[in-house]
Structure formats: structure tokens, C-alpha cells
PLY file of the C-alpha trace (Angstrom):
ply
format ascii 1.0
element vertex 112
property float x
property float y
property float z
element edge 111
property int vertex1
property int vertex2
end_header
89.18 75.25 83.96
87.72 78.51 84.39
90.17 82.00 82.71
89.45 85.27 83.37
89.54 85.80 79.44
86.73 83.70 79.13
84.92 86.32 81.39
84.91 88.64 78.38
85.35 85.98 75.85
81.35 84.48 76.71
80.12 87.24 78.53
76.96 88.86 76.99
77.20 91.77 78.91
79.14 93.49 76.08
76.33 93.37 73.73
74.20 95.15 75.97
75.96 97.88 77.34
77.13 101.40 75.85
80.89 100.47 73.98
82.75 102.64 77.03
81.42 100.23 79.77
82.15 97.42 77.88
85.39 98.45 77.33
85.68 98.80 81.04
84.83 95.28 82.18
87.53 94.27 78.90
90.00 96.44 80.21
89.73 95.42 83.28
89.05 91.74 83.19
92.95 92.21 81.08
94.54 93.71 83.93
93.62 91.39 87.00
94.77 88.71 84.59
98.17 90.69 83.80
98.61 91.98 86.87
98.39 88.16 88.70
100.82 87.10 85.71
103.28 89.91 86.47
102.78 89.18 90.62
103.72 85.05 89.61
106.74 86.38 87.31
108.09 88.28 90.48
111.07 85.58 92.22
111.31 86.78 95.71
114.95 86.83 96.71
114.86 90.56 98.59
112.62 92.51 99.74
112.38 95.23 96.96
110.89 91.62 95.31
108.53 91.11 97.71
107.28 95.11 97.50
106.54 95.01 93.72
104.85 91.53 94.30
102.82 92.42 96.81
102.00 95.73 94.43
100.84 93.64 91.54
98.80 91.52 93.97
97.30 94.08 94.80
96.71 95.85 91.61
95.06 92.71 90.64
92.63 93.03 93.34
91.62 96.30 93.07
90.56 95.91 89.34
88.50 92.82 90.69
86.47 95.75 92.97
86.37 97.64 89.84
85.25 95.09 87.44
82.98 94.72 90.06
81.08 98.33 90.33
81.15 98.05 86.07
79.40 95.09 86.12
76.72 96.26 88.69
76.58 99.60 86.53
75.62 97.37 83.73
72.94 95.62 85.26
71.28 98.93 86.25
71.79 100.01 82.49
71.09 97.65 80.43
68.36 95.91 82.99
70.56 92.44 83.35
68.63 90.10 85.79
70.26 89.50 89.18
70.96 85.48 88.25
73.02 86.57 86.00
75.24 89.29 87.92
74.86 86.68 90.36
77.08 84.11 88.02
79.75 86.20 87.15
79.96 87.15 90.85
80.50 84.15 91.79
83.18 83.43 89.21
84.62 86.79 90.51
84.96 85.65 94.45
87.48 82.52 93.85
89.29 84.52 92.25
89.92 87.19 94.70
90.35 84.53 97.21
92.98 82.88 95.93
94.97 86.24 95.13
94.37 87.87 99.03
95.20 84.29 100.29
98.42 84.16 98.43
99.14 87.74 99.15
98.56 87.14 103.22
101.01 84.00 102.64
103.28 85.59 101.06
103.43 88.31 103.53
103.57 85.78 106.52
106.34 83.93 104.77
108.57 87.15 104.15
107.51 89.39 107.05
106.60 87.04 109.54
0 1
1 2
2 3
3 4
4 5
5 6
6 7
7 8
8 9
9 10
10 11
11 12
12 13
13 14
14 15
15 16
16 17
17 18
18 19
19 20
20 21
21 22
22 23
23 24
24 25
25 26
26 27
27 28
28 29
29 30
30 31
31 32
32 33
33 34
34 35
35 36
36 37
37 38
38 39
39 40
40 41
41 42
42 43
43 44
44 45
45 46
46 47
47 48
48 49
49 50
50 51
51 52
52 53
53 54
54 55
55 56
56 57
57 58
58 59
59 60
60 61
61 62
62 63
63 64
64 65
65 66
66 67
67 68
68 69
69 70
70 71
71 72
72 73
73 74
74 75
75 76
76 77
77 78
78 79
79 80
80 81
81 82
82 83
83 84
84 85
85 86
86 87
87 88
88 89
89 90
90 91
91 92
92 93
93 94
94 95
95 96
96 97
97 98
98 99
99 100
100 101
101 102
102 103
103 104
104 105
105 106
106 107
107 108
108 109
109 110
110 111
């Protein structure tokens, strides 16, 4: 079963880039997986529940486009090789499928 912690946890792109960038993709790798825990902590019973919901949802997915840009900055950096920005791409794309998925539910369910 795949965890964003593991992203930083086996992820030799720390070694290679400067500590700040690094700390970045850590950073950020955290919040998507605290912001999706906060989002799944939310019970929906008004809308004011929904709102901050849909905010962490949405939090979560915006570090994903910002873990993103890091991880392409450290490929032109430290000279990674495309297979293997490719990889943790596509360990990146499920993710943010499943959260805008559940976030279009979610707003179908209580908006709708």
C-alpha cells in the first residue's frame, strides 16, 4: 500500500538537492497528507462542515501542484533523469485523483 510518507521516506531526491528544496518536497509531502487527514476528520452535518472540508481538500491539492513544481525544480538542479520524475509522478496522479474525485462527490452530494 503506497503512503505519501514513504514519498519522502525512500525518495533520493533529498540527497541530491540543496537542504531548502528538500525541505520543500518534506514539507509538503506532510501537508497533503495532513491536510487529507484533517478533510476525512471533518463529519458533515451543516454546511459550515462541508466549507472547511472542501477547504482542506483543497489545501491538499494545491500542495500536490506544489510538490509538483519542487520536484521538477530538482530535476533541473540536481540533473535527476526523467524516469525517475516520471515515477514519483505517477505516484503523485492517484493521488490527486482520488482527492478531486471525492471533493466533486462530496460537492454533488451536499450541493446538488
Amino acid at each position: 500500500r503506497f503512503s505519501l510518507y514513504s514519498f519522502c521516506k525512500y525518495s533520493f531526491i533529498s540527497s541530491f538537492v540543496f537542504p531548502v528544496l528538500a525541505k520543500n518536497i518534506y514539507s509538503e509531502t506532510l501537508a497533503i497528507c495532513n491536510y487529507t487527514n484533517r478533510a476525512n476528520k471533518v463529519f458533515v452535518k451543516t454546511r459550515a462542515d462541508y466549507q472547511l472540508r472542501r477547504e482542506f481538500q483543497n489545501k491538499a491539492i494545491s500542495e500536490i501542484s506544489a510538490l509538483r513544481k519542487d520536484i521538477e525544480r530538482a530535476m533541473e538542479v540536481c540533473n535527476i533523469p526523467g524516469k525517475e520524475i516520471d515515477y514519483w509522478e505517477g505516484l503523485l496522479e492517484p493521488i490527486e485523483e482520488l482527492l478531486r474525485n471525492w471533493r466533486n462527490s462530496e460537492f454533488e452530494k451536499y450541493m446538488g
